[in-house]
Structures are given as C-alpha cells and as structure tokens.
C-alpha positions as CSV (number, residue, x, y, z in Angstrom):
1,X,-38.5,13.8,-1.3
2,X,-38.0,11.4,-4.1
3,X,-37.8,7.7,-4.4
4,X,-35.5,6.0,-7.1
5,X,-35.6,2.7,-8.0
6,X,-33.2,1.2,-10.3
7,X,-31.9,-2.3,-11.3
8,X,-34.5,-4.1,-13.0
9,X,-34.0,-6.1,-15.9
10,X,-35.0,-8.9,-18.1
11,X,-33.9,-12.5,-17.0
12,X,-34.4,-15.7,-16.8
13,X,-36.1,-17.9,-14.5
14,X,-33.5,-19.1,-11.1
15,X,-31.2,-16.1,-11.8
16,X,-30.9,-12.8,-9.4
17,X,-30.9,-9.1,-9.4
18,X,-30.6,-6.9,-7.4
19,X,-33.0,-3.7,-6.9
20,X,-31.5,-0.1,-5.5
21,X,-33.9,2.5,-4.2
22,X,-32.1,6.1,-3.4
23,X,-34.3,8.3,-1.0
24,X,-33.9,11.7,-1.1
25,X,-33.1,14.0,1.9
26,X,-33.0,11.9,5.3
27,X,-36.6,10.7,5.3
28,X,-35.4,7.0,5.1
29,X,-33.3,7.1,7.7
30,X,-36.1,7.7,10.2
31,X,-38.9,5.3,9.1
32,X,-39.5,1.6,8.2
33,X,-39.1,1.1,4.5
34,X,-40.1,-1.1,2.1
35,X,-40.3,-2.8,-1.4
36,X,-43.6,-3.2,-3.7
37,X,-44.7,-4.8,-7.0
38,X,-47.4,-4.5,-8.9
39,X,-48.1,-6.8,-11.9
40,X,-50.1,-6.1,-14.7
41,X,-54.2,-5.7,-13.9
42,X,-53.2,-6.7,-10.0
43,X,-52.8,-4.0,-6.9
44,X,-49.5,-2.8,-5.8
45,X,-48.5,-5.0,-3.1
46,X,-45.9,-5.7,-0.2
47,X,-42.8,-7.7,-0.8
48,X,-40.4,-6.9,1.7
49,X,-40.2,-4.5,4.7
50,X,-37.6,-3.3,7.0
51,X,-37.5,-0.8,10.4
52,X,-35.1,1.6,11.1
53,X,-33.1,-1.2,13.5
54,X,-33.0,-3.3,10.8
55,X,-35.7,-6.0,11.6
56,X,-37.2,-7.0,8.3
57,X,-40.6,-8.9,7.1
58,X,-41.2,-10.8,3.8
59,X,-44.8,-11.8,2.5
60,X,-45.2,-15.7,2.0
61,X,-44.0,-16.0,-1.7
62,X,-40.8,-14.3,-1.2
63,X,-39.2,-15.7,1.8
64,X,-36.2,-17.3,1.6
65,X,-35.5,-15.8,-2.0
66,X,-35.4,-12.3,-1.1
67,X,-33.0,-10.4,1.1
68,X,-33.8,-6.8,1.7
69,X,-31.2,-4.3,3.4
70,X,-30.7,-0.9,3.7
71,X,-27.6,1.8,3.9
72,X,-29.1,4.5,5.9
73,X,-26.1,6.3,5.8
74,X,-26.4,6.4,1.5
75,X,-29.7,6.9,2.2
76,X,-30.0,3.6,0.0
77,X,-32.5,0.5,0.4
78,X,-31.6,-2.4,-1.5
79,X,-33.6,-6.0,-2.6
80,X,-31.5,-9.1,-4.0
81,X,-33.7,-11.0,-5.6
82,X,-33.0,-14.9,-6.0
83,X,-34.0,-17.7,-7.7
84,X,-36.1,-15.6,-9.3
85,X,-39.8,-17.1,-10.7
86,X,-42.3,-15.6,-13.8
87,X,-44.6,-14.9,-11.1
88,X,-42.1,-12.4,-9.5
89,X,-42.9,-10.4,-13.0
90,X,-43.6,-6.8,-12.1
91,X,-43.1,-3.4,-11.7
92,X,-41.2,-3.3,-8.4
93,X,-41.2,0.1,-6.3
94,X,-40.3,1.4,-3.0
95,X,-41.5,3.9,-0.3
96,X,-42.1,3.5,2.9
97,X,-43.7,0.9,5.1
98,X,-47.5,1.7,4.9
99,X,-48.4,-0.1,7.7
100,X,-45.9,2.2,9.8
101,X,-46.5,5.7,7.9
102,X,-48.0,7.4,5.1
103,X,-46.7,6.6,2.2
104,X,-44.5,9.1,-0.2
105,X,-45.0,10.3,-3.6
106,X,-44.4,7.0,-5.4
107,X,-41.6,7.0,-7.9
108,X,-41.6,5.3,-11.5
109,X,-40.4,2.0,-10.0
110,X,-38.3,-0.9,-11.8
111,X,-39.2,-3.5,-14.2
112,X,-38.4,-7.1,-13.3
113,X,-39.3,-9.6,-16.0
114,X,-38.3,-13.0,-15.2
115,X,-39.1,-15.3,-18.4
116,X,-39.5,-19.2,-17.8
C-alpha cells in the first residue's frame, strides 16, 4: 500500500490549496483517514480526521479553515486548506487515523509553505 500526497505549494498568507492523498489498493475505503504535518524540529501531528461514514475531526488551530473529504470510490482523500496562516508551514502527510488503526508506511508527504 502506498500513500501519495500531492498539492503543496508556496503561498501567501489568507490564500488556499488544496492537498490530494491517493491510497493504493482498497485500504482507505475501510478505515478512518487522516491528514498530518510536521514542521521543522516539531512531531508529526494530527490536523484533520475522517471515518469511513464520513464524520470528520479537526484539532483546535484548524477548525473552521480546513475542510477534509474523501472519494472512497477514487480511493482519494482530499484537505482544502483556507485562509491559510505561516504557522500552517509544514510538511503535510496522510495515512490513516492512528487513534483508529495502525498507521501505514508513511509516504514523502507535501510541502505547504505559507509566507506572511
């Protein structure tokens, strides 16, 4: 199984992007998913998290900016990103929820780099 994140980029602070991760095989389908990001000389961390029926979570910073979604039937997770901040700066990856399952082989995630 792989994960494959894609749609980072450079931008500037209030503007959006939005992240795709493509799972391999049908693994996504059946678990809770989620986004991560890891800054520089921090741990990876939680951003956003969705089940299989669609419910989804955001940690504190996040809420009302994010919007994660998934397309089980692309096998495809997505996360728009808005009024994006500096402190959103990060590698951003996904797998799936570790508080639900163990966690996959993580991919190379996605840079986001949001400049002020």
């Amino acid at each position: 199984v792989q994960l494959q994140a894609s749609g980072g980029g450079l931008v500037q602070a209030g503007e959006s992007l939005r992240l795709r991760c493509v799972v391999s095989g049908s693994i996504a389908s059946n678990n809770s998913m989620a986004w991560y990001r890891q800054a520089p000389g921090t741990q990876r961390d939680m951003v956003a998290g969705i089940s299989v029926g669609g419910r989804t979570k955001y940690t504190d910073s996040v809420k009302g900016r994010f919007i994660i979604s998934r397309d089980d039937a692309k096998n495809t997770m997505y996360l728009q990103m808005n009024s994006l901040k500096p402190e959103d700066t990060a590698v951003y990856y996904c797998n799936t929820d570790l508080y639900t399952t163990t966690t996959l082989a993580w991919g190379q995630g996605t840079q986001v780099t949001v400049s002020s």
